[in-house]
BAFI-3210 file (N, C-alpha, C; in Angstrom, 3 decimals, decimal comma, padded with zeros to 6 digits):
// residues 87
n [1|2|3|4|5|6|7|8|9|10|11|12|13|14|15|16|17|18|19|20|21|22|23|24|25|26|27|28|29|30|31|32|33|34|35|36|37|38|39|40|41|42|43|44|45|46|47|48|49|50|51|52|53|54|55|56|57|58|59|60|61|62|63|64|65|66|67|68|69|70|71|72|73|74|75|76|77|78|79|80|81|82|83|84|85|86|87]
n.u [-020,260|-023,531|-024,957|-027,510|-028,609|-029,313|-030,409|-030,356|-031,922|-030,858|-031,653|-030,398|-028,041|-024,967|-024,900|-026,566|-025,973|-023,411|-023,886|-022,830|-019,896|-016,279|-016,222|-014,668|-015,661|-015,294|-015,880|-016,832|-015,365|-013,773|-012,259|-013,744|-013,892|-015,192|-017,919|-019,737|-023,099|-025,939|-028,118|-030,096|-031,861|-031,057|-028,724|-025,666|-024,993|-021,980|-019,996|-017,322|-015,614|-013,555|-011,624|-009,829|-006,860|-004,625|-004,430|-001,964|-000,339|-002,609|-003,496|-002,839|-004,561|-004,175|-004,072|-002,084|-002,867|-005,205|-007,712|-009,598|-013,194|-014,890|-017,455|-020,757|-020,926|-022,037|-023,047|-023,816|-025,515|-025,514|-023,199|-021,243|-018,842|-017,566|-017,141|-016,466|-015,091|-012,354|-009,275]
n.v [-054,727|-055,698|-058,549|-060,597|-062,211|-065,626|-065,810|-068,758|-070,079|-072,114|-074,346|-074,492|-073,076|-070,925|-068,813|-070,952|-073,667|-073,519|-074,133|-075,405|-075,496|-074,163|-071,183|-067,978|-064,314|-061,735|-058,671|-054,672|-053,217|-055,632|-058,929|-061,706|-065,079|-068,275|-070,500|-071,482|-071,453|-070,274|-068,427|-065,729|-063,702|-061,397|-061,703|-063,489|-066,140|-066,561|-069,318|-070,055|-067,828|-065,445|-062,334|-061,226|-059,616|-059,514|-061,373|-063,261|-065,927|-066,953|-069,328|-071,349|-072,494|-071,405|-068,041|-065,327|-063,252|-063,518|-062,771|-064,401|-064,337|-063,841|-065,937|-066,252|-064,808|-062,667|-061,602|-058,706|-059,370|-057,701|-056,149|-057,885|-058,674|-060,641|-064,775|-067,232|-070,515|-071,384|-073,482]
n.w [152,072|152,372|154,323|154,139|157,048|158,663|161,818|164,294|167,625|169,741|172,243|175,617|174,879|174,833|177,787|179,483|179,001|179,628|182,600|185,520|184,946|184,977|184,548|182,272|182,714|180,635|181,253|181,543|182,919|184,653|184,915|185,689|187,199|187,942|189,204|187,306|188,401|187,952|186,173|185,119|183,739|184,224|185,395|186,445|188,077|190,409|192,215|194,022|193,387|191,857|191,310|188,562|188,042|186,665|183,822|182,815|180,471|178,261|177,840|179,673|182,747|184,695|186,764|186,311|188,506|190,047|192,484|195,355|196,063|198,614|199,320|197,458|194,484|192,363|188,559|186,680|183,882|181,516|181,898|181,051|178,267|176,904|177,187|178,626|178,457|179,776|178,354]
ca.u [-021,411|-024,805|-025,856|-028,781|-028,251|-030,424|-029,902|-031,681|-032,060|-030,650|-031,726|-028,987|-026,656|-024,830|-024,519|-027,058|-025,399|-022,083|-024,071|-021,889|-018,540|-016,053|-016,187|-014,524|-016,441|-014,474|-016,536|-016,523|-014,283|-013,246|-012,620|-014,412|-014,154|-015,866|-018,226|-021,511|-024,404|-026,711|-028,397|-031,373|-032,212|-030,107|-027,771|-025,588|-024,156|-020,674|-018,943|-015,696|-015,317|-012,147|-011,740|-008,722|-006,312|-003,322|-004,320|-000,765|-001,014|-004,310|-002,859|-002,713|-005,935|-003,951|-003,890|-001,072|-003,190|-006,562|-008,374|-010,416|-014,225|-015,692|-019,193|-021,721|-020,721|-023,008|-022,095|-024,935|-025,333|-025,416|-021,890|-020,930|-017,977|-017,778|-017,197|-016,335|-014,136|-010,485|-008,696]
ca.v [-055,319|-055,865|-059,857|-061,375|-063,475|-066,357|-066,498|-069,608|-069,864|-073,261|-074,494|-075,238|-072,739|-069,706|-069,038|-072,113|-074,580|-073,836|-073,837|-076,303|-075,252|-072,888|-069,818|-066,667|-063,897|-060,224|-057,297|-053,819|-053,112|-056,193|-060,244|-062,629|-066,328|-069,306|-072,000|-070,763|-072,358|-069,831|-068,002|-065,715|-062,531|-060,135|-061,883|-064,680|-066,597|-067,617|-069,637|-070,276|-067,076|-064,645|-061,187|-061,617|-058,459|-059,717|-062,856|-063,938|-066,578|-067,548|-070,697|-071,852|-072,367|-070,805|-066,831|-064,523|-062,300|-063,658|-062,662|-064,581|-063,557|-064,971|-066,105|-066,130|-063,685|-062,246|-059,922|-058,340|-059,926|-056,129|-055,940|-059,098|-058,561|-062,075|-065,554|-068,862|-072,124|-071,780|-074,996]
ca.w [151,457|153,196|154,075|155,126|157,583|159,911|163,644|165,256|168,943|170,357|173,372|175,846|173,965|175,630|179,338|180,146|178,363|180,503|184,226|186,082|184,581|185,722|182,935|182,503|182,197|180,560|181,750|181,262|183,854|185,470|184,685|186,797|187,122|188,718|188,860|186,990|188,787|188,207|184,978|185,028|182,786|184,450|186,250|186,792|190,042|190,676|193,531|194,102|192,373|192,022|190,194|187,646|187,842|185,980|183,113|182,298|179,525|178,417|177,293|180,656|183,431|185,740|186,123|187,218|189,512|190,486|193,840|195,864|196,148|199,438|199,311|196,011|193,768|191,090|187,792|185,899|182,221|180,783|181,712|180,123|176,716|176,296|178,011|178,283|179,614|179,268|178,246]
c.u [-022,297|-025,038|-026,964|-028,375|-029,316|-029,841|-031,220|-031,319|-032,018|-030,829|-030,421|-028,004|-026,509|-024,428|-025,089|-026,596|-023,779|-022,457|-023,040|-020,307|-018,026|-015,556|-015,103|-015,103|-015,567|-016,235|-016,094|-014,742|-013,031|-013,179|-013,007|-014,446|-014,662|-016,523|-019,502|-022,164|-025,989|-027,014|-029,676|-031,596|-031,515|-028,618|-026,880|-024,974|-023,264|-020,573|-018,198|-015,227|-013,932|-012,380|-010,245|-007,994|-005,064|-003,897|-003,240|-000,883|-002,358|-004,016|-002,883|-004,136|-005,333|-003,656|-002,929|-001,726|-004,345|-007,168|-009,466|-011,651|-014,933|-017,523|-019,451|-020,958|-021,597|-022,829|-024,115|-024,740|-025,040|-023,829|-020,835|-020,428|-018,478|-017,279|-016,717|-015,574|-013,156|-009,815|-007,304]
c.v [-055,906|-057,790|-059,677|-062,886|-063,906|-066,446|-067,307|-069,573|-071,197|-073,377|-075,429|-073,969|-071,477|-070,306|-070,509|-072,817|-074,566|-073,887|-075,670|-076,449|-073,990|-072,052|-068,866|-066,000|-062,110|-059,274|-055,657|-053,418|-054,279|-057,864|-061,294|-063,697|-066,795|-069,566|-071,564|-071,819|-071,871|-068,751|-067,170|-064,373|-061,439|-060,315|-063,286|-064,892|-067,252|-067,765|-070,282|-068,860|-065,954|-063,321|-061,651|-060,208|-058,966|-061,164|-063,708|-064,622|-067,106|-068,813|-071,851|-071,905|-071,467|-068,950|-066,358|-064,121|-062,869|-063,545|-063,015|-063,535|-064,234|-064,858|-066,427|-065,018|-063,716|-060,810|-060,185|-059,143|-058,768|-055,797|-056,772|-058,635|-059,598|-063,020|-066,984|-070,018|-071,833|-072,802|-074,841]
c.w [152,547|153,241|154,717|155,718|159,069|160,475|163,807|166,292|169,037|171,694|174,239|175,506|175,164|176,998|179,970|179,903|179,015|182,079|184,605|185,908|185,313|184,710|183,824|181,662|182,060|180,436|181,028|181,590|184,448|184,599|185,756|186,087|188,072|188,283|188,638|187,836|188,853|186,973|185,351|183,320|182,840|185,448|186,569|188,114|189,702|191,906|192,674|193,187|192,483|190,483|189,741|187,305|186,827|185,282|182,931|181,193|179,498|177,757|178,408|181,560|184,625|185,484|186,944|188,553|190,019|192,106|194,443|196,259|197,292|199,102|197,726|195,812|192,024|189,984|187,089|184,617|181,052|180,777|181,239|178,604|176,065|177,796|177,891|179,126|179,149|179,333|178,539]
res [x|x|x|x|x|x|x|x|x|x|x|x|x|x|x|x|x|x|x|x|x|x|x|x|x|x|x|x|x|x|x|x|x|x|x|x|x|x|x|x|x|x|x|x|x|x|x|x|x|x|x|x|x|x|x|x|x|x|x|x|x|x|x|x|x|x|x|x|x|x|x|x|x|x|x|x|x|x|x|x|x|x|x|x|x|x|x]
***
């Protein structure tokens, strides 16, 4: 069955609304974490960042596999699943 349904647009909400936290972000391919500090239209910026080959529990902040990323590291937003803070 068909709804109709309103989306509003909150300011703040989404990726901007987490800059200063450290997200994870599932990709096509790959999972990337670290410390958003950076938002634009096509792209965001992590430091301290690490690719995530093995999650282990997601229950935990800590991950089985994760690999240091030296420097800035930047993912497209197009390749962006989903996202967020793990508690």
């Amino acid at each position: 069955m068909k709804r109709i349904v309103n989306v509003t647009e909150v300011d703040g909400e989404g990726l901007v609304g987490l800059l200063g936290q450290r997200i994870t972000v599932w990709c096509m391919n790959y999972i990337y974490t670290g410390e958003l500090v950076g938002v634009n239209d096509t792209d965001i910026r992590l430091d301290d960042a690490a690719v995530v080959y093995e999650t282990g529990s997601l229950n935990t902040k800590d991950w089985q596999d994760a690999q240091a990323l030296s420097g800035t590291w930047y993912v497209r937003i197009a390749a962006i699943e989903s996202y967020g803070v793990l508690k």
